[in-house]
HTML snippet that shows the backbone in 3Dmol.js (N, CA, C, O; Angstrom):
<script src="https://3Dmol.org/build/3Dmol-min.js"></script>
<div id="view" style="width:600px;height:400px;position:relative"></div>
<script>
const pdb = `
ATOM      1  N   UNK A   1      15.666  26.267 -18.900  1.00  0.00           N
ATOM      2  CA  UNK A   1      14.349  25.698 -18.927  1.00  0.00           C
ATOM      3  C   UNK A   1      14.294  24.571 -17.900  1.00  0.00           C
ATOM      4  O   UNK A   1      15.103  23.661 -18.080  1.00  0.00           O
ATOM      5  N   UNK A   2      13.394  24.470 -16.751  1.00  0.00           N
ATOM      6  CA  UNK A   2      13.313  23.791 -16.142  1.00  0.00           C
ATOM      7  C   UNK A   2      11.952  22.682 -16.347  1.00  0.00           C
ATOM      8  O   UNK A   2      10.954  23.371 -16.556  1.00  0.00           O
ATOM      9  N   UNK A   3      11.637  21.330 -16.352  1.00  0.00           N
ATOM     10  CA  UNK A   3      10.873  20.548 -16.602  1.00  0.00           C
ATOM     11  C   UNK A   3      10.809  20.077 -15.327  1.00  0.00           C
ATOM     12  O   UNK A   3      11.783  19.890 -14.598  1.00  0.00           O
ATOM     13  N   UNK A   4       9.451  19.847 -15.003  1.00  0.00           N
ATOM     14  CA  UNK A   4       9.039  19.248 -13.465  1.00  0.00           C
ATOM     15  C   UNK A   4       7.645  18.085 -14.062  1.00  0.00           C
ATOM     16  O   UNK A   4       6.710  18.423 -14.788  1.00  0.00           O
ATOM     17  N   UNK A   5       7.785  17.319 -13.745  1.00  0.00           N
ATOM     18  CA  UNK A   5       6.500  15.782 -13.379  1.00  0.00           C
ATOM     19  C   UNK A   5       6.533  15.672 -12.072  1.00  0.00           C
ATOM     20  O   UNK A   5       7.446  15.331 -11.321  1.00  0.00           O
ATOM     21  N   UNK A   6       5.272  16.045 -11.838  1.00  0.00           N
ATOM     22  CA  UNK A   6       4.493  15.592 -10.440  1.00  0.00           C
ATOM     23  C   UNK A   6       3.356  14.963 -10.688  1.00  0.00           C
ATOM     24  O   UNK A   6       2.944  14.950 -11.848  1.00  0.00           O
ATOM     25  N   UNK A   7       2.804  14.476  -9.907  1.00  0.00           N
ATOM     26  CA  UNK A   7       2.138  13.699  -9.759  1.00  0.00           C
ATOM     27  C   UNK A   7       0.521  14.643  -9.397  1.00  0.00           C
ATOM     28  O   UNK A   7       0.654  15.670  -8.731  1.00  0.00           O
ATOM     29  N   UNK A   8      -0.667  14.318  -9.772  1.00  0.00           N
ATOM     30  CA  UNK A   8      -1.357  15.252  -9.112  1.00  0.00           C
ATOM     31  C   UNK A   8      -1.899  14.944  -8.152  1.00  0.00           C
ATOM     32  O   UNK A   8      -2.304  13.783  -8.217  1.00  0.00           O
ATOM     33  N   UNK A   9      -2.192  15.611  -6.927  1.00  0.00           N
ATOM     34  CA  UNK A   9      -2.708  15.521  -5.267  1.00  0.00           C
ATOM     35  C   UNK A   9      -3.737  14.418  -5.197  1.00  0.00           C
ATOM     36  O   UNK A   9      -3.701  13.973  -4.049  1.00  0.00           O
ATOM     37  N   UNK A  10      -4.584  13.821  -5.879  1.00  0.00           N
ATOM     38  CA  UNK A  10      -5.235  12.715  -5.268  1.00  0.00           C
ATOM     39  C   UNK A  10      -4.383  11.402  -6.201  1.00  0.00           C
ATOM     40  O   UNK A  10      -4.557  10.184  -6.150  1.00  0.00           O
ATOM     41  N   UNK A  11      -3.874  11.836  -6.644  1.00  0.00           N
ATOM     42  CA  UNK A  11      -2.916  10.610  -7.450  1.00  0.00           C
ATOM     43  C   UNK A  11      -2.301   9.400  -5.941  1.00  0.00           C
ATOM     44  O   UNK A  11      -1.809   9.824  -4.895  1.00  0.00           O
ATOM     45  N   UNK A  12      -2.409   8.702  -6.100  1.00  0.00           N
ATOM     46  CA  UNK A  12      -1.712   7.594  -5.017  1.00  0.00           C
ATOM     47  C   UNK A  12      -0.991   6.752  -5.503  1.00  0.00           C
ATOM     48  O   UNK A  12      -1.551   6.178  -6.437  1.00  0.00           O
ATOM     49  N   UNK A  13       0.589   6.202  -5.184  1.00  0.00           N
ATOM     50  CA  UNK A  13       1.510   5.465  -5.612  1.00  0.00           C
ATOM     51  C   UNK A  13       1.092   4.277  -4.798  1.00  0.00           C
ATOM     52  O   UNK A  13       0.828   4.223  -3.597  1.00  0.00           O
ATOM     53  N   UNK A  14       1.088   3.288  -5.758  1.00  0.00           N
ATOM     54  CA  UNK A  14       1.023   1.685  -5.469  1.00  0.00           C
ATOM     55  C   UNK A  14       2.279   0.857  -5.110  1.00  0.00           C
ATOM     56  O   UNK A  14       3.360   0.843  -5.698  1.00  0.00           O
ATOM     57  N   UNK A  15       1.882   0.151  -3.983  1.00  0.00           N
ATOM     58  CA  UNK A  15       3.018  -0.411  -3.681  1.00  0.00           C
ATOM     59  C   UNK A  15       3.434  -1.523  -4.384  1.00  0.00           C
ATOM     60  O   UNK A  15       2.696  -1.856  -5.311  1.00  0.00           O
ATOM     61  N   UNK A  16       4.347  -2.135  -4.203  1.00  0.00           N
ATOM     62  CA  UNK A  16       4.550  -3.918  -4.810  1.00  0.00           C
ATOM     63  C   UNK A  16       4.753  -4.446  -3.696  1.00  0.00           C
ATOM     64  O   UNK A  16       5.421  -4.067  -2.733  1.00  0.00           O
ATOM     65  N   UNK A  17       4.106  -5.398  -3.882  1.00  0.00           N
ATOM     66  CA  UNK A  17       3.847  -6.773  -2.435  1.00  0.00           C
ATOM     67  C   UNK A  17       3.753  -8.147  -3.190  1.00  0.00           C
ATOM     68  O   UNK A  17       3.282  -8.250  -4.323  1.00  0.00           O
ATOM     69  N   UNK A  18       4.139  -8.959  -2.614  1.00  0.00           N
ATOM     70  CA  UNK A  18       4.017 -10.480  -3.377  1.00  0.00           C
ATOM     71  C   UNK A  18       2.476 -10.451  -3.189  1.00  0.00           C
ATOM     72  O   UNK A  18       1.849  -9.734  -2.409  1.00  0.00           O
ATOM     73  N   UNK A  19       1.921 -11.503  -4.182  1.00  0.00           N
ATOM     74  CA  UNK A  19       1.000 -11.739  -4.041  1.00  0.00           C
ATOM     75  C   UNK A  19       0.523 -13.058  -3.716  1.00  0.00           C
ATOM     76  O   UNK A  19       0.972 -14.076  -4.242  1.00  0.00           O
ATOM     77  N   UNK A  20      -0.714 -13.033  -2.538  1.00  0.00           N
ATOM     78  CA  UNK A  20      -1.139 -14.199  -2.101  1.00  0.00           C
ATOM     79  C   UNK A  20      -2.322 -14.784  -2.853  1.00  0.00           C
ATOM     80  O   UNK A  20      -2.743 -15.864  -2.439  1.00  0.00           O
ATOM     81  N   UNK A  21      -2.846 -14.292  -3.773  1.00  0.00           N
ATOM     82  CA  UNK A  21      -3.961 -14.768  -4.728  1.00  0.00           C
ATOM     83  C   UNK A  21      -3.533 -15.025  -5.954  1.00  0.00           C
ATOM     84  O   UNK A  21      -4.075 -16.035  -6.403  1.00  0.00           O
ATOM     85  N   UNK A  22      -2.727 -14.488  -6.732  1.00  0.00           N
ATOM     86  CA  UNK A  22      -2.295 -14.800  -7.656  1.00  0.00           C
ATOM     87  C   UNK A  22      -0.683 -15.335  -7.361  1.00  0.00           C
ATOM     88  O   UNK A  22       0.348 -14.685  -7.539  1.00  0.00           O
ATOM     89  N   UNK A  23      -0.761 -16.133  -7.070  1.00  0.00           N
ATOM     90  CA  UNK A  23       0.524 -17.319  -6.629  1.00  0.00           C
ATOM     91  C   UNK A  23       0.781 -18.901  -7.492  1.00  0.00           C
ATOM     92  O   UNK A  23       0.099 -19.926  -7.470  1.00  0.00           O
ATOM     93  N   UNK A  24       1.735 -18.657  -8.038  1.00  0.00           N
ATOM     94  CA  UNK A  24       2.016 -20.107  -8.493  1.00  0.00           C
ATOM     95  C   UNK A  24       3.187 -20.399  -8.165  1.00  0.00           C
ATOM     96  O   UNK A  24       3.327 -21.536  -7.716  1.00  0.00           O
ATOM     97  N   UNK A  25       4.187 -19.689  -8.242  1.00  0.00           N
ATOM     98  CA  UNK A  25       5.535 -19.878  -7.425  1.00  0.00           C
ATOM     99  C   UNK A  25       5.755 -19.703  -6.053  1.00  0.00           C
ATOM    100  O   UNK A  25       5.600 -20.460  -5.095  1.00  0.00           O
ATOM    101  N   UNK A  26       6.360 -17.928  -6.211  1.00  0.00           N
ATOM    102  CA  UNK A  26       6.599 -17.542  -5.094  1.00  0.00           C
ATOM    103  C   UNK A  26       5.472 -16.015  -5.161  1.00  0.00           C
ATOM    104  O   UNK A  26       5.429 -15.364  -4.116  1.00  0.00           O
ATOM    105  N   UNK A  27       4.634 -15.519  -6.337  1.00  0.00           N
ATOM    106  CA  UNK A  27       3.958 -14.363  -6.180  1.00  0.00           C
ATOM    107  C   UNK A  27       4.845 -13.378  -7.320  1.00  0.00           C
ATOM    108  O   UNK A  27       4.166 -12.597  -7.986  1.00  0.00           O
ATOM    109  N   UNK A  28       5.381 -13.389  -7.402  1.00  0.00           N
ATOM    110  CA  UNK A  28       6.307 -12.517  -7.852  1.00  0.00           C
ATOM    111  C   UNK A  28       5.480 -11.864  -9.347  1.00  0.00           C
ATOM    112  O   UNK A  28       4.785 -10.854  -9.241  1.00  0.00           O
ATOM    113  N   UNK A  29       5.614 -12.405 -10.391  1.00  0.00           N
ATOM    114  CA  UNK A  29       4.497 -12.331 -11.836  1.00  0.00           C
ATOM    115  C   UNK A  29       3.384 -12.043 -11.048  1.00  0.00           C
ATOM    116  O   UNK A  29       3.423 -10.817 -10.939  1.00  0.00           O
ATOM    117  N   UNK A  30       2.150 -12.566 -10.267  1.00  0.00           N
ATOM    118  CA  UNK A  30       1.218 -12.240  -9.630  1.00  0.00           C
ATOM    119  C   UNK A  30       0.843 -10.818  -9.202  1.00  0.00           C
ATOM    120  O   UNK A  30       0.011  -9.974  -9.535  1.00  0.00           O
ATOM    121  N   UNK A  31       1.912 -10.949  -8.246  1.00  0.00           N
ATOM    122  CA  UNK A  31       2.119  -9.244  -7.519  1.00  0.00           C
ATOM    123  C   UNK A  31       2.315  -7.794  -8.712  1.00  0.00           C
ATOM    124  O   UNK A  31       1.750  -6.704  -8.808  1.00  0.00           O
ATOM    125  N   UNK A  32       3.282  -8.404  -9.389  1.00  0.00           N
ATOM    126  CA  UNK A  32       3.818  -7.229 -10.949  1.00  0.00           C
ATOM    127  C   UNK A  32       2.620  -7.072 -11.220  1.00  0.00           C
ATOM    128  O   UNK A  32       2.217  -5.950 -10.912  1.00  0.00           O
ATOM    129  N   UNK A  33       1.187  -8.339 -12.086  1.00  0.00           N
ATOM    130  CA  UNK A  33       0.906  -8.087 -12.703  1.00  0.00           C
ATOM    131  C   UNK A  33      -0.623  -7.342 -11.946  1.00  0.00           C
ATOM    132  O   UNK A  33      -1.441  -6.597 -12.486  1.00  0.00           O
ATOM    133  N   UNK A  34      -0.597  -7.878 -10.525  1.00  0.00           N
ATOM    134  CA  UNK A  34      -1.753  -6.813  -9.860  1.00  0.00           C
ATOM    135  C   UNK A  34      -1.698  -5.099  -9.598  1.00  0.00           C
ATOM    136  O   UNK A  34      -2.474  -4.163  -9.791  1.00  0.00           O
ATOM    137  N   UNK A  35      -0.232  -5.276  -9.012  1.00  0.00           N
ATOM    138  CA  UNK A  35       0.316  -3.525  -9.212  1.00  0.00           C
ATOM    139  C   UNK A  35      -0.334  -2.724 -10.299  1.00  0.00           C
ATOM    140  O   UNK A  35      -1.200  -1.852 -10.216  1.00  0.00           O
ATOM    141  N   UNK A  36       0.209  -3.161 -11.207  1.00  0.00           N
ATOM    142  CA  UNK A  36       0.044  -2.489 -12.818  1.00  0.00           C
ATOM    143  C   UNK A  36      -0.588  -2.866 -13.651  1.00  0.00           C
ATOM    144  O   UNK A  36      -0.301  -2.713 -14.838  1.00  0.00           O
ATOM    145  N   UNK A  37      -1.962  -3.656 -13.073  1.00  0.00           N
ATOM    146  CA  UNK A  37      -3.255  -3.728 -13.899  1.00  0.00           C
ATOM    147  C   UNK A  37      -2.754  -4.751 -14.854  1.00  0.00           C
ATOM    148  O   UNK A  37      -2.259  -3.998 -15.693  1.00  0.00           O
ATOM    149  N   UNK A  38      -2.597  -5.647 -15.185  1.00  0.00           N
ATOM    150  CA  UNK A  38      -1.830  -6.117 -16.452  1.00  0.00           C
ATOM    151  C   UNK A  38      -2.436  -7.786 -15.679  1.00  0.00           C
ATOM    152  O   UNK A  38      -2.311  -8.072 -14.488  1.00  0.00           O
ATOM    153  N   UNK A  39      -2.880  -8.397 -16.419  1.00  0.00           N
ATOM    154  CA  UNK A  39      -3.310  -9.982 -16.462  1.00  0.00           C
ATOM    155  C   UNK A  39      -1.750 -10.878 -16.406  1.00  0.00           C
ATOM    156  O   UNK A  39      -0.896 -11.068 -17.271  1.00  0.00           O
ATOM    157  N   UNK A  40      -1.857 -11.313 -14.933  1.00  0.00           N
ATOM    158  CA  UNK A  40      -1.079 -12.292 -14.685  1.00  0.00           C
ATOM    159  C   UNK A  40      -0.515 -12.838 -15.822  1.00  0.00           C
ATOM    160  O   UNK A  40       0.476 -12.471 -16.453  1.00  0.00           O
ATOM    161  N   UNK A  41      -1.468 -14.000 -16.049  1.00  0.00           N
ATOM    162  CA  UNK A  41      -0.996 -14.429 -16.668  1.00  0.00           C
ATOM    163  C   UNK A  41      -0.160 -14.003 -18.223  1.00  0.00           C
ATOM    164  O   UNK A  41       0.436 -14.720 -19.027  1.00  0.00           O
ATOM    165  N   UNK A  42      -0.397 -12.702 -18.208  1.00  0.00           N
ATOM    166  CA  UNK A  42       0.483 -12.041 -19.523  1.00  0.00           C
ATOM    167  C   UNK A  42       1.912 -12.128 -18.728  1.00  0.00           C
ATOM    168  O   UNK A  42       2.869 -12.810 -19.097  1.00  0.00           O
ATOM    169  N   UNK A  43       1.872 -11.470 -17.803  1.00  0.00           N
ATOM    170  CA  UNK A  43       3.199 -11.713 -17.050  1.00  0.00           C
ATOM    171  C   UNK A  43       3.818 -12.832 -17.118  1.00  0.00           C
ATOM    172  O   UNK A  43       5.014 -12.934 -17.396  1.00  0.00           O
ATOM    173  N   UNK A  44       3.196 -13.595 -16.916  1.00  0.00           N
ATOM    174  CA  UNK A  44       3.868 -15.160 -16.803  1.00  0.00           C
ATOM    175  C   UNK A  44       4.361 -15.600 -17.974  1.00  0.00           C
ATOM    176  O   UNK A  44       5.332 -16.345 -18.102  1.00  0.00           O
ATOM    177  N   UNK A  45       3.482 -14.997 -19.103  1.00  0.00           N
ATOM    178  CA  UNK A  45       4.296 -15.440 -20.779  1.00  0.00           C
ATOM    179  C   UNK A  45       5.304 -14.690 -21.074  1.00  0.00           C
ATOM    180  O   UNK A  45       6.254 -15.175 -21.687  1.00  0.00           O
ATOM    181  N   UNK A  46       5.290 -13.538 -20.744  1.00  0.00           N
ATOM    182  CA  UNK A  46       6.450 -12.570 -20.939  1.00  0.00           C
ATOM    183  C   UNK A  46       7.325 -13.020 -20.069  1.00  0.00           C
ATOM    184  O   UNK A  46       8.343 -12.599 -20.620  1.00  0.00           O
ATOM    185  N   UNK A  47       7.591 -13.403 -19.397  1.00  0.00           N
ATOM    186  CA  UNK A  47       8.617 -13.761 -18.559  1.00  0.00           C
ATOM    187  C   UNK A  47       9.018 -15.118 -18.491  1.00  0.00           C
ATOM    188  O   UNK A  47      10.140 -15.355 -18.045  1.00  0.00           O
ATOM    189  N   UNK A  48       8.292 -16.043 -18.856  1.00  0.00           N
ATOM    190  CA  UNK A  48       9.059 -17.048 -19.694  1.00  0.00           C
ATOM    191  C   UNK A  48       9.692 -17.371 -21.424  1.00  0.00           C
ATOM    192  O   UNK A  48      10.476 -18.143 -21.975  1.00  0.00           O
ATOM    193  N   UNK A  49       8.899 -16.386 -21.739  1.00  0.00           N
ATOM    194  CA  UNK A  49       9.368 -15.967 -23.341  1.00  0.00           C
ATOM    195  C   UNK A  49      10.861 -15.466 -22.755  1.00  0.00           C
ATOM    196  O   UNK A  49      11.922 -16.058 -22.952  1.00  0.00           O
ATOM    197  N   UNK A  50      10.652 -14.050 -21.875  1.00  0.00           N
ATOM    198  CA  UNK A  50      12.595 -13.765 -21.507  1.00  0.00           C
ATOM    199  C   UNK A  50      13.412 -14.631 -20.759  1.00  0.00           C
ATOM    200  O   UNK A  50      14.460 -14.350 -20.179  1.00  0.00           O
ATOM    201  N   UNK A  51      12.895 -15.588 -20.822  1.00  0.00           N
ATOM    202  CA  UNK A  51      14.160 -16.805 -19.932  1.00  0.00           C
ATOM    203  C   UNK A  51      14.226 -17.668 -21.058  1.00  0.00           C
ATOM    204  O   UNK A  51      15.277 -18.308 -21.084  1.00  0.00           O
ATOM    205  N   UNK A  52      13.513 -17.875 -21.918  1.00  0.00           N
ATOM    206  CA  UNK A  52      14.151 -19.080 -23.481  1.00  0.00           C
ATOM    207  C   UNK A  52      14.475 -18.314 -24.250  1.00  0.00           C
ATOM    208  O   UNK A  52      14.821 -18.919 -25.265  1.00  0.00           O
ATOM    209  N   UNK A  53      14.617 -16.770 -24.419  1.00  0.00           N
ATOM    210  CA  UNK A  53      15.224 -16.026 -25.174  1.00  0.00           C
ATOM    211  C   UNK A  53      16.502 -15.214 -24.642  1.00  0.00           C
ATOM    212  O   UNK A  53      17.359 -14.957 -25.488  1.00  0.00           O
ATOM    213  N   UNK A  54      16.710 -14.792 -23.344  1.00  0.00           N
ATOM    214  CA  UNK A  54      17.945 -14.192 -22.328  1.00  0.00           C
ATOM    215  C   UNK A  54      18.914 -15.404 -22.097  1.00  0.00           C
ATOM    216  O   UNK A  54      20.144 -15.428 -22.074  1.00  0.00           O
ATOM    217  N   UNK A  55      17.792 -16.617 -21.897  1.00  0.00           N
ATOM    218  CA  UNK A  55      19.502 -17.935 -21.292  1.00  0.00           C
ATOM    219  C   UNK A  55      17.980 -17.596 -20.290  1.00  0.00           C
ATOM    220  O   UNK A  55      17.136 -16.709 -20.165  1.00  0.00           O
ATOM    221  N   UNK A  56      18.318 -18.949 -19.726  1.00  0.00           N
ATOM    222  CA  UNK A  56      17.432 -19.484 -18.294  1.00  0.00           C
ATOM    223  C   UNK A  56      17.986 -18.994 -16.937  1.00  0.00           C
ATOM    224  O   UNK A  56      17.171 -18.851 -16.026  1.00  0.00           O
ATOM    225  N   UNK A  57      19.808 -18.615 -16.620  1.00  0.00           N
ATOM    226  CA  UNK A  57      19.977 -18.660 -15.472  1.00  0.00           C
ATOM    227  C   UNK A  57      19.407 -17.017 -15.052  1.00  0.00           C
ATOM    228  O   UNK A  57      18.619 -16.709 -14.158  1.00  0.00           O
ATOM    229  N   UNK A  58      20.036 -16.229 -15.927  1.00  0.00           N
ATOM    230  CA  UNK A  58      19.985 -14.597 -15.430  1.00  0.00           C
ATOM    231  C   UNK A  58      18.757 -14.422 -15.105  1.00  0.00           C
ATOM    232  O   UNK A  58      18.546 -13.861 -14.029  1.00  0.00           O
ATOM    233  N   UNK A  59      17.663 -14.830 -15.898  1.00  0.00           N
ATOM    234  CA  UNK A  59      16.106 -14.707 -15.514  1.00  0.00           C
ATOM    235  C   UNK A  59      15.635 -15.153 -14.174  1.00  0.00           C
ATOM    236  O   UNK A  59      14.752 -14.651 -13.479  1.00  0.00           O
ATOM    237  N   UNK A  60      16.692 -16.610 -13.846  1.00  0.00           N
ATOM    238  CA  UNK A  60      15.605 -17.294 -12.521  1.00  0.00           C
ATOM    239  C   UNK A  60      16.504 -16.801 -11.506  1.00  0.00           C
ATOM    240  O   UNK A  60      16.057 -17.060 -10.389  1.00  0.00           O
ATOM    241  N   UNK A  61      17.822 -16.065 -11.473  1.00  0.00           N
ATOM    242  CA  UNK A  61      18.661 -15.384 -10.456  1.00  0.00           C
ATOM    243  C   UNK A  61      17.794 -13.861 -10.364  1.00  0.00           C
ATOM    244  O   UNK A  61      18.041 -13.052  -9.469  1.00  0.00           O
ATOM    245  N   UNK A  62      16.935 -13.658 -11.241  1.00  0.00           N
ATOM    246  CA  UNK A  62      16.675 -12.324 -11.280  1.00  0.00           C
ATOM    247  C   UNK A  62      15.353 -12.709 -10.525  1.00  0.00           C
ATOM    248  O   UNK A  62      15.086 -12.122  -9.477  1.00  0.00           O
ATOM    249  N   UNK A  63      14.567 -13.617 -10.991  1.00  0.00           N
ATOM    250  CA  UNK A  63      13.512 -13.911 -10.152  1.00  0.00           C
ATOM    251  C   UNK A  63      13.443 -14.037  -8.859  1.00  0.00           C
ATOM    252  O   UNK A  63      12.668 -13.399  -8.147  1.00  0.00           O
ATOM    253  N   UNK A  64      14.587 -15.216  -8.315  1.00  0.00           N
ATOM    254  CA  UNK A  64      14.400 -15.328  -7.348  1.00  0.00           C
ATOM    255  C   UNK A  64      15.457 -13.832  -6.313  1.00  0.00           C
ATOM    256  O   UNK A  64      15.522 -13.966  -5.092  1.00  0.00           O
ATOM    257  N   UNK A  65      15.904 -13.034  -6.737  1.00  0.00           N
ATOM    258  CA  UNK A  65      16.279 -11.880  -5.934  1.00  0.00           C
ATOM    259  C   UNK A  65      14.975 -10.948  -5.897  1.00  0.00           C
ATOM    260  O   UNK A  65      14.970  -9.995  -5.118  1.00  0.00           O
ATOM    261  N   UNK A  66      13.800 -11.214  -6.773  1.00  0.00           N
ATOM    262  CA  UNK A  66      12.955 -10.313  -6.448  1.00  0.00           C
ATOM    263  C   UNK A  66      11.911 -10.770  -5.873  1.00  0.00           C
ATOM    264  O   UNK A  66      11.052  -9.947  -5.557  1.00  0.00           O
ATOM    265  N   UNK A  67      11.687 -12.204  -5.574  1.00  0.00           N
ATOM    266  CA  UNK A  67      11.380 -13.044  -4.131  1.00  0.00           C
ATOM    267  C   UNK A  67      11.929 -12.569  -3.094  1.00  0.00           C
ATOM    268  O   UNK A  67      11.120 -12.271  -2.216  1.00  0.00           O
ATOM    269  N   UNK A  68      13.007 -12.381  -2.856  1.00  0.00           N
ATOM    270  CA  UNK A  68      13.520 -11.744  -1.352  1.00  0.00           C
ATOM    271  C   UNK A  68      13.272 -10.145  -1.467  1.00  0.00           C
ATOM    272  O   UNK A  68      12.765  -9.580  -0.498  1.00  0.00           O
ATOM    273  N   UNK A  69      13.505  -9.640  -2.251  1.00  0.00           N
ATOM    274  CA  UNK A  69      13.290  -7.924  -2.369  1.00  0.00           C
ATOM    275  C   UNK A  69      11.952  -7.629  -2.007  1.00  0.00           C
ATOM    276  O   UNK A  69      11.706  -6.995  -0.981  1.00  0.00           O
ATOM    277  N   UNK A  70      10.916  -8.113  -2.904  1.00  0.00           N
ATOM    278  CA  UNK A  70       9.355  -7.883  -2.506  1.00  0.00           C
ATOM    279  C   UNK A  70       9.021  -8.076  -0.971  1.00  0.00           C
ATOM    280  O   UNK A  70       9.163  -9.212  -0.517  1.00  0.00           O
ATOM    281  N   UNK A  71       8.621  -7.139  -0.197  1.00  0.00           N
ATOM    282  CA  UNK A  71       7.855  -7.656   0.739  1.00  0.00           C
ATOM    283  C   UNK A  71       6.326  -8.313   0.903  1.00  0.00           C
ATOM    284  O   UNK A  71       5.362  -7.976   0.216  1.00  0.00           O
ATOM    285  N   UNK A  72       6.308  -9.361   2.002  1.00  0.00           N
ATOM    286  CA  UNK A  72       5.278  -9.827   1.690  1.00  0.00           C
ATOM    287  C   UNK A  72       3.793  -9.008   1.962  1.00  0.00           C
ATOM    288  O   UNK A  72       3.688  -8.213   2.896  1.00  0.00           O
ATOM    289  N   UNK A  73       2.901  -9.243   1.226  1.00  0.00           N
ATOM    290  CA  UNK A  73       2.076  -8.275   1.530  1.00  0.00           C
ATOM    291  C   UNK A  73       0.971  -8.305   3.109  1.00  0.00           C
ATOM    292  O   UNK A  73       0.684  -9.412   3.565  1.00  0.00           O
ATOM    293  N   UNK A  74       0.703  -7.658   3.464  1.00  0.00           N
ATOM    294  CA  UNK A  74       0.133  -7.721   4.968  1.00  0.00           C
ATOM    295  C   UNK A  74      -1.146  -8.539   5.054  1.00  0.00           C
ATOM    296  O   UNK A  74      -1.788  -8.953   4.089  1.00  0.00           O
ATOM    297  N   UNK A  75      -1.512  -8.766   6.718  1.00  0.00           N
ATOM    298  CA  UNK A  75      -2.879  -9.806   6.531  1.00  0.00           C
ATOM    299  C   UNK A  75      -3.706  -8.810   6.956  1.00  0.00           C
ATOM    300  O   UNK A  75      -4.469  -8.804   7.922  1.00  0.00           O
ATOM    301  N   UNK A  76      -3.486  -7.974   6.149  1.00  0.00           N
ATOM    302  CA  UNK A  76      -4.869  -6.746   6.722  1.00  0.00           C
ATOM    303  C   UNK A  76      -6.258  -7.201   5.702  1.00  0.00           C
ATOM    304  O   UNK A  76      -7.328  -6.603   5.813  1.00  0.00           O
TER     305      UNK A  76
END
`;
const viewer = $3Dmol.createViewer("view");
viewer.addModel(pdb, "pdb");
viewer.setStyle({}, {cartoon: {color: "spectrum"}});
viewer.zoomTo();
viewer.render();
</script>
């Protein structure tokens, strides 16, 4: 039995880009939460809820590697 997920033909994949409008740091929560429809600022609670519940360092080492990973988004 073979199982296949595709995507269907006008379907379009979204990129991730930091974001320059929703910025309080470096974009990072901003950008996540524009990608995938989701209110910033939910991002921003969820992700400080997982840094006083994970330990503070792994979260802000994880943050800031996905500051350098994200590209920035274009001035188009």
């Amino acid at each position: 039995m073979r199982i296949s997920f595709r995507a269907s033909g006008n379907a379009k994949m979204k990129k991730l880009y930091l974001s320059k409008k929703n910025k309080k740091i470096f974009g990072v929560c901003g950008s996540i939460g524009e990608t995938y429809d989701i209110d910033p600022t939910m991002v921003r609670l969820i992700t400080i809820f997982l840094c006083l519940s994970t330990g503070i360092i792994p979260l802000l080492v994880t943050y800031f590697i996905a500051w350098i990973i994200i590209p920035k988004a274009s001035r188009v």
